[in-house]
Structures are given as structure tokens and as C-alpha cells.
N, C-alpha and C positions, 0 to 999 in steps of 0.2 A: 295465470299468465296475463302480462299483460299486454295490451295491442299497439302498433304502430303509431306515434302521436310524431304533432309536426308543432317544431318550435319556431319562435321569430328572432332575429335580432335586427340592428342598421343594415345589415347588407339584402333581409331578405326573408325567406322560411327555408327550414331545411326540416327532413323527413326524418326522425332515427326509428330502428328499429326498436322490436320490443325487448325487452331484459335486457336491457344496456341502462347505464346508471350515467353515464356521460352524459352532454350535451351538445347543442348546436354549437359550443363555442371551440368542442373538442374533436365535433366532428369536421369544421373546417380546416382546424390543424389536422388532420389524417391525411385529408384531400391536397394540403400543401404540403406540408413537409414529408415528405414520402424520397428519405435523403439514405439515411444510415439503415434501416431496417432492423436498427435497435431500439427499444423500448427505453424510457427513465431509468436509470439503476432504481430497482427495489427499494435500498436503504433509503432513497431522496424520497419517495415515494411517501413513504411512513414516516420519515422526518417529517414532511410538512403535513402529515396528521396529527403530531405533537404540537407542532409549534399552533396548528387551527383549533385543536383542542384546547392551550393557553389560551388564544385568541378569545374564543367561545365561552372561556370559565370566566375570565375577567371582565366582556361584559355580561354575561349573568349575572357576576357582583356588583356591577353596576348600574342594575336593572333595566337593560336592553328591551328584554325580555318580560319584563314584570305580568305584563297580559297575558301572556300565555305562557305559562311555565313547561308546559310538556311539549312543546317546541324547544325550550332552551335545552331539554334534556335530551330530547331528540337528538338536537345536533352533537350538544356533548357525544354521545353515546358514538353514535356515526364517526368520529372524528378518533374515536377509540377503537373501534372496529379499520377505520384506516392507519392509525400506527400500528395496531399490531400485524397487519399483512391480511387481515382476511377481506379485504377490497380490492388488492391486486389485480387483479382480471378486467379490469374497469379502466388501465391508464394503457391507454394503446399508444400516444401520443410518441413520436419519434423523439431520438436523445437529441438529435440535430432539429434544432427549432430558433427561428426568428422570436423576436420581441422582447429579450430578454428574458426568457423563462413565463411569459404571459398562457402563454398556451399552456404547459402541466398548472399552474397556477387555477386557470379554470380549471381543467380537466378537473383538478382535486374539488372546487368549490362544489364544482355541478356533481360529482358522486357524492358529495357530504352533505349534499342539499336534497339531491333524491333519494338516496339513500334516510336519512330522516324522515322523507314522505312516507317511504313505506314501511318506518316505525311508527308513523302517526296512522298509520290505516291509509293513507292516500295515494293516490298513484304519481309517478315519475313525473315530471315536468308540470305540475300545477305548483307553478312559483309565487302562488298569491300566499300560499300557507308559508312556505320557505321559501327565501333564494337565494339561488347562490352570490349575488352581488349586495344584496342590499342585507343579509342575514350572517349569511356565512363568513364572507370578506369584509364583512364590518369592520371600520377603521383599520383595514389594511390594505397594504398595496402588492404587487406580485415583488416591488423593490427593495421591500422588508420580509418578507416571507419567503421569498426565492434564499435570497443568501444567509436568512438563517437559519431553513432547513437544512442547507447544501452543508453549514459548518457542524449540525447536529450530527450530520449523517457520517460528515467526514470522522469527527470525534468516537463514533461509534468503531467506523471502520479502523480506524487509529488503535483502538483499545486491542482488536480482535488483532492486527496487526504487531502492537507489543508481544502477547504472548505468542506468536509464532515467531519472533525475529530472538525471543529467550530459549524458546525449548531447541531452535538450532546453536546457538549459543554452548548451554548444555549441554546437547549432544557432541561438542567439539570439545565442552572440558571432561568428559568423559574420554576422548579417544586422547587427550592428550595425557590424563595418566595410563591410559593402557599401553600408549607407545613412548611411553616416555624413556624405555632404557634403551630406544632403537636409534643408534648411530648411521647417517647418514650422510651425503652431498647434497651441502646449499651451493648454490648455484646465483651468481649474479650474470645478467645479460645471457641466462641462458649457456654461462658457462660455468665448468665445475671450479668453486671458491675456497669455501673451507669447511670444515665438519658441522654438520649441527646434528640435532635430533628429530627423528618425525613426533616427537611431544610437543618441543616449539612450535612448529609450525602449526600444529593444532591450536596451541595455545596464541600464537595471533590473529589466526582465523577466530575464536573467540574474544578476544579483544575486541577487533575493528568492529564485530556485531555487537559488542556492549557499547561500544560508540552509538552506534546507529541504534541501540534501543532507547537510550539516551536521550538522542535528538527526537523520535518518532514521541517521547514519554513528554518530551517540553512543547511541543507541538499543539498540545491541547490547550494551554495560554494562550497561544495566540488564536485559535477559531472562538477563544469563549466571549470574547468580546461580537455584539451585534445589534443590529438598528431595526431590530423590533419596536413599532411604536413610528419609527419617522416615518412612515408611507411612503410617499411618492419621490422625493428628491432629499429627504431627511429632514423637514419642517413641521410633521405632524400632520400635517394637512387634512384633514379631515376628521382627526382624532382628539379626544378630549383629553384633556392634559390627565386628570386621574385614570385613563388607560395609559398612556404611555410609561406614566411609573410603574405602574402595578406588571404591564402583562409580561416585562423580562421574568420579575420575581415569580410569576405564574408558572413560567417556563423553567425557571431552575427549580422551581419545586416539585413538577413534573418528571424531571428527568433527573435530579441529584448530579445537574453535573452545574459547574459554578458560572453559568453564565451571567453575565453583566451589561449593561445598556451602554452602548458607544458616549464619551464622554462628548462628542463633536458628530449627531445624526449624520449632518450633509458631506464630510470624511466619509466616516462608514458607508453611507451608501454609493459613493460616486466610484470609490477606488477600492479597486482588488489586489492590493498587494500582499494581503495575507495568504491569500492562497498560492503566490508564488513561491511565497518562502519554504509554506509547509513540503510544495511540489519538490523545490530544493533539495528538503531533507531529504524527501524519497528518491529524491536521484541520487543521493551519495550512498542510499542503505543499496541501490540500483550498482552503482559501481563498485560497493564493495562483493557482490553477490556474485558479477562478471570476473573480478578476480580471483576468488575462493576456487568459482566453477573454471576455470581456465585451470587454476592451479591444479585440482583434481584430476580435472581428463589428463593434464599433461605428466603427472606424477604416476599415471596408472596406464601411459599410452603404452603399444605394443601390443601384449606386454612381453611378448618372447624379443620382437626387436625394436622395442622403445624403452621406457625411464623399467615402466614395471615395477614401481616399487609400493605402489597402492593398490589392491584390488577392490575394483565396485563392485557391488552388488548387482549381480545378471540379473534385468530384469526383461530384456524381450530378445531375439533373433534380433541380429544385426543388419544381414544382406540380406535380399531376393536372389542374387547369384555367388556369394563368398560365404562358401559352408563353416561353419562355428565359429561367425564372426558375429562379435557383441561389443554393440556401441555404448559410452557414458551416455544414455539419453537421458537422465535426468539432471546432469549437469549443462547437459546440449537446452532442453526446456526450461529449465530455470534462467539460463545466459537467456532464452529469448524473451521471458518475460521479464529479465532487468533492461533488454535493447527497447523493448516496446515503453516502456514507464519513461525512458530516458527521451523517445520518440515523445512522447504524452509531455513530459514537461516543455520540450519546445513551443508544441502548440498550445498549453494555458497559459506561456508569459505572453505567445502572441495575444491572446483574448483579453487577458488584462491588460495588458498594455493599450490594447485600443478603447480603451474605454473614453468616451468623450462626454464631456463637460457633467451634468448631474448625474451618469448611471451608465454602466457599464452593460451595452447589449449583447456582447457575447459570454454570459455567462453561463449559459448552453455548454457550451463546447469547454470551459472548465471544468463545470463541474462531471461533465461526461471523462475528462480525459483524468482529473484526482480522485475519483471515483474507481475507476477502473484501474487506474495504477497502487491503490490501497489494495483493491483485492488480487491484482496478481504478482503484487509483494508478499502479502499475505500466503497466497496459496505457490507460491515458489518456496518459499521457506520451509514449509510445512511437506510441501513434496522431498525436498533435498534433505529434510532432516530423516523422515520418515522410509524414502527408498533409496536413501547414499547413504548418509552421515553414520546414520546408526549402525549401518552393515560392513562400514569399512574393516579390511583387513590389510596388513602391512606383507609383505613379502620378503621377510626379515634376511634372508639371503641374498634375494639379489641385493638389496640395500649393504650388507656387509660386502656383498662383491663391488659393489660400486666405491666402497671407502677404499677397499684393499687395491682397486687396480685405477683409483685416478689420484693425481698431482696434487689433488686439492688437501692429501694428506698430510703433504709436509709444511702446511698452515698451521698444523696442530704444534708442529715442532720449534715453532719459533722461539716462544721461552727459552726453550733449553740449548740451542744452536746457533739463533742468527738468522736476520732475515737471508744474507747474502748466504751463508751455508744452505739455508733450505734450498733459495731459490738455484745456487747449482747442483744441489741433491734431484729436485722437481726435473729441470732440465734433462740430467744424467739420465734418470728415470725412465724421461719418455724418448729417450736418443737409443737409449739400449732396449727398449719395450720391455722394460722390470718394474717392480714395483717398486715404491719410495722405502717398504719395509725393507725389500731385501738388498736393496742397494744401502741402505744404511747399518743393516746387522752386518752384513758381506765386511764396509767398511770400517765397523768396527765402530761406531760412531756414539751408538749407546748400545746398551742391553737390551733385549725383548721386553724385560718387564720393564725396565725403563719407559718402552716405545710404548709402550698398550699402555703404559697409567698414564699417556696424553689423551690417549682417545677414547676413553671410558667416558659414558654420559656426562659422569657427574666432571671430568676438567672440563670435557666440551659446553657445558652448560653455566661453568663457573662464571661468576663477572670479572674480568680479571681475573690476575696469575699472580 
């Protein structure tokens, strides 16, 4: 165990405790920022133990380090042990933080600096062996290191992301051929239109999600671009020109994904518009999610005296006081984490946008809000496919009750009759409260089989007549 040691910096000393791997520069941020009472997302977290471990390998190669080689390996190793998560416990540091990311920036240097001390045998805070500024953050700045963790991480989340926004996808082309012979009323404005099938409808609902996996899948081009190497304002400044080439390529060969060195440092760093865009895309995978799930609850409301033509999957008690009522709550929870993501984009175009002159210092508050909106895109999808999508059943009755007793029937009829004969057959229909069938057999107008070969899936699905 080890004991209480007291660190210094320009403001002072500060006391930490023992078994903490932070330091004084991480424990002033506690004391300030004490905002959100959220921690860094994890993913950022071990992103920027990738990118320090690049950092760290490329100068080893060129020989940083040369005197003391079990130092350089030290840190390697430490910087390994922070991508993969087993350092967690160590970044207390709030998601809401001044300076532009300065504070986890330390927070990481100073665990990857003591943490190597006590691979070297040495205790915590003796920075004469390692430090976090002059070892660790070698030829880096928090201005190149902040936002190119923040894009590994997003990329990451992005990946995990694709395959949840597929397997709902799938699950919707699956229920579209299960209910593909199921005739039904489409409804515009909420009023009954013309026939369709509950197959279609499945079958746009996957659509619009192959859009949106689309967009989430192109998304990764634009964070692969990053100004690892420009430090402080994108000038290099303090870095030797053979790391700047080298440590992008460090880093795509770390991580197999194709990142690239900004073609224009002082761009890359100054301006966040990439991160707007990608927010973008997740607001529209956001909006598509709020219409699927609107669609749902409403198609399954009732269900004795609403649409009822969906049945969800029960999965909890409805009311405290309305005995065997059961609500869509995983359309209701998914709608909320599309409102909240759509919430989250407003507040990262504010952050970007204020960005002034060389460096952008709200990028806190981006990467807190595209961080969190990947994962509860991610984990709505994954809910909705796993306790809706999959379990839907159709209520193949009421749905034919709903053809046989509304107006929207004699839409099917127009081929063969006329728009103006249907629409006085429609009329007649709902003035007598009969159906469009039997007011049109009554008259005599076609045959039965005549009438049913319009509304069999396959004319309602035809393209044309």
C-alpha cells in the first residue's frame, strides 16, 4: 500500500490520497468541476489510451527514450492497460469540464505516468523517473489528442451502432414477409385512404433503417481525418517533424482503422464541423425511430377500442390503478431516446459553433452529448428489435374488419368503375352505414369474385393496373 504523498504545481500543493493513480492536475478538476455528476464516457477514455500509446511507440522509434528503455516500455504497456479498460477507476474527472478537454487530458497523462511507476518498481508521483508532461504528453497537446480520441471513440461507437440499426432492419424484413398476405387500411392524415398491406409497411420501416445504416456506415470518412502531430493550434509546435508523419500511421496501425493526418493542421484543429455532421446523421436515424415507434403504439392502440391491428409484446403492467392495462413501453423508451439524441444535437452544433479563433473550447460538451447519443441509438434499436419487433403479431381480423367496414375500400375499385362511381358508391356507403361490398353486390355493379380479385394482396401491392 502505498501512503499519502503531496504533489506541486503553479497554483500550489495539493495532498492525494493513497491508491489513486491521478494527480494534482486531476484533482483540481474534481474540486472544479463538480457540474454533471458524470464521469468521461468510458469509450473516450481508452480512445485516448490508443492514441498515447501511438504517441509513446513513435517516439520510442525515435529514440525519446534511448537511456532508458524500460521506461519507454513502461509507458507503452500502461497506455495498453488504459485502452483496454483495466484503468477505469482512475478518471473521476466530470463530462462537464472547462479548458477544452485539458483536464481528462491530464487526468490520462498522470494514470499513464503513475501507473508506469509502479511497473518500474516506483511509487506514484516520483516524476523525476516519468512524467506526465514531459514523458507522457511528449510532443502533444490536449488540442490534438482531445479530438482525436473523441473520433476513435466515436468510430468505435459508430461500428457497434451499424450493427444494431441492421439486425432491426432484419427483424422488420422478416415481419414483412410474415405479414405480407395481410390486407389492411393506410391511412393518410390519420384518415382511412386506401388498401395496403401490413407487409409494406414493414417493408418501409426497413427501408428508411437501411437509409440510416447507410449514412451512420459513411460517417466513418469523415472522423478518419485528424491533427495528431499539430499540438497546440495545428503548427506542430513543439514536435519534430519525423513524429508528425509517423504517429497518424502509428495509430492506423494500432487500430486498423484508415485514419489520416488533416491535410490543413490549423483547419483540423480550430473547427468542429465534423462532428456536426455526423450528429446530423444521428438525428435523422433519431427521427426515423420516433416514426416507426409512433407508428407502432398507434397501429396497436386500444386495442379493443383503438387501431388494434398490431399486437406488442407484453412486457410489464401498465397502471398502478387500471387493472390489465399494458402499455407499448418499449416504443414509449426508444421515442425517448430518439427526443434526447435530437436534444444532444442541438447542444453540440452550439459547442461547435462557438468555437473561437485557433481551438474550439467546448469540446466537452460534444463529445459528452455524440457520445451518448451513439449509445442510446445503439441501445434503442437493440431494445425495440429484441422486445417489439421480433414479437409482433398482426390481429389479422380486426385488420380485415377494418377493410370490410371503411370507405377506403372503394380506392381499390377505381380501375374497374371510375373515380366518380366509387366516390358515390364511398358516399352511399357511409349515408346508409353499409359496407362499399354490399352496396355494390346489392347493386349489382360487379361480382363477388370480381370484387375480392381487387383486394387480394397481390392487386393491392401491384405497381399499377
Amino acid at each position: 500500500m502505498t501512503s499519502d504523498h503531496v504533489e506541486k504545481d503553479s497554483l500550489g500543493e495539493f495532498k492525494l490520497p493513497k491508491d489513486v493513480l491521478f494527480g494534482i492536475h486531476t484533482a483540481r478538476a474534481i474540486e472544479n468541476f463538480t457540474l454533471s455528476g458524470r464521469r468521461c464516457h468510458a469509450e473516450l477514455i481508452r480512445a485516448f489510451g490508443t492514441v498515447k500509446q501511438a504517441a509513446a511507440l513513435t517516439n520510442q522509434t525515435l529514440g525519446v527514450w534511448k537511456d532508458d528503455a524500460h521506461k519507454a516500455e513502461a509507458i507503452i504497456r500502461a497506455c495498453c492497460e488504459l485502452a483496454e479498460g483495466m484503468l477505469d477507476e482512475h478518471f473521476p474527472v466530470d463530462a462537464m469540464q472547462g479548458g477544452a478537454g485539458t483536464s481528462l487530458n491530464m487526468n490520462v497523462n498522470e494514470v499513464i505516468a503513475n501507473r508506469a511507476l509502479q511497473l518500474l518498481g516506483d511509487a506514484p508521483g516520483e516524476y523525476a523517473r516519468v512524467s506526465p508532461l514531459d514523458d507522457v504528453n511528449r510532443h502533444q497537446s490536449t488540442n490534438d489528442t482531445y479530438p482525436t480520441a473523441l473520433k476513435l471513440a466515436a468510430i468505435r461507437l459508430l461500428y457497434a451502432l451499424e450493427e444494431r440499426i441492421v439486425g432491426l432492419q432484419e427483424a422488420f424484413q422478416t415481419k414483412e414477409k410474415e405479414f405480407a398476405h395481410i390486407v389492411k387500411v393506410g391511412r393518410t392524415q390519420l384518415r382511412d385512404a386506401a388498401l395496403t398491406t401490413l407487409g409494406r409497411e414493414m417493408s418501409a420501416y426497413a427501408d428508411a433503417l437501411s437509409r440510416d445504416r447507410w449514412r451512420v456506415y459513411k460517417c466513418e470518412e469523415r472522423l478518419r481525418v485528424v491533427n495528431l502531430g499539430g499540438t497546440a493550434i495545428g503548427t506542430g509546435l513543439t514536435a519534430p517533424k519525423q513524429y508528425i508523419f509517423r504517429v497518424v500511421d502509428q495509430l492506423r496501425e494500432l487500430t486498423g482503422i484508415g485514419f489520416a493526418r488533416a491535410e490543413n493542421l490549423i483547419d483540423c484543429t480550430q473547427n468542429a464541423d465534423v462532428f456536426v455532421e455526423v450528429s446530423g446523421i444521428l438525428k435523422a436515424l433519431a427521427a426515423t425511430l420516433i416514426k416507426i415507434c409512433g407508428d407502432l403504439r398507434l397501429m396497436s392502440s386500444g386495442p379493443e377500442a383503438g387501431l388494434g391491428e398490431l399486437i406488442l409484446p407484453a412486457r410489464q403492467a401498465g397502471s398502478s390503478i387500471m387493472p390489465g392495462k399494458v402499455n407499448p413501453v418499449i416504443p414509449e423508451a426508444a421515442t425517448q431516446c430518439a427526443m434526447k439524441v435530437i436534444g444532444n444535437d442541438v447542444a453540440l452544433t452550439l459547442a461547435c459553433a462557438n468555437g473561437s479563433l485557433e481551438l474550439n473550447p467546448f469540446l466537452p460538451l460534444a463529445a459528452d452529448c455524440l457520445l451518448e447519443s451513439l449509445d442510446l441509438l445503439a441501445n434503442a434499436c437493440d431494445a425495440l428489435r429484441k422486445h417489439c419487433v421480433e414479437g409482433l403479431q398482426a390481429d389479422e381480423e380486426k385488420c380485415r374488419a377494418h377493410v370490410e367496414g371503411s370507405t377506403a375500400i372503394a380506392t381499390a375499385l377505381l380501375p374497374a368503375i371510375g373515380y366518380e362511381k366509387a366516390a358515390e358508391i364511398a358516399k352511399q356507403a357511409s349515408e346508409q352505414n353499409c359496407s362499399v361490398r354490399e352496396l355494390v353486390l346489392e347493386k349489382e355493379i360487379m361480382t363477388e369474385s370480381e370484387f375480392n380479385a381487387l383486394i387480394t394482396p397481390e392487386a393491392i401491392c401491384r405497381l399499377g393496373y
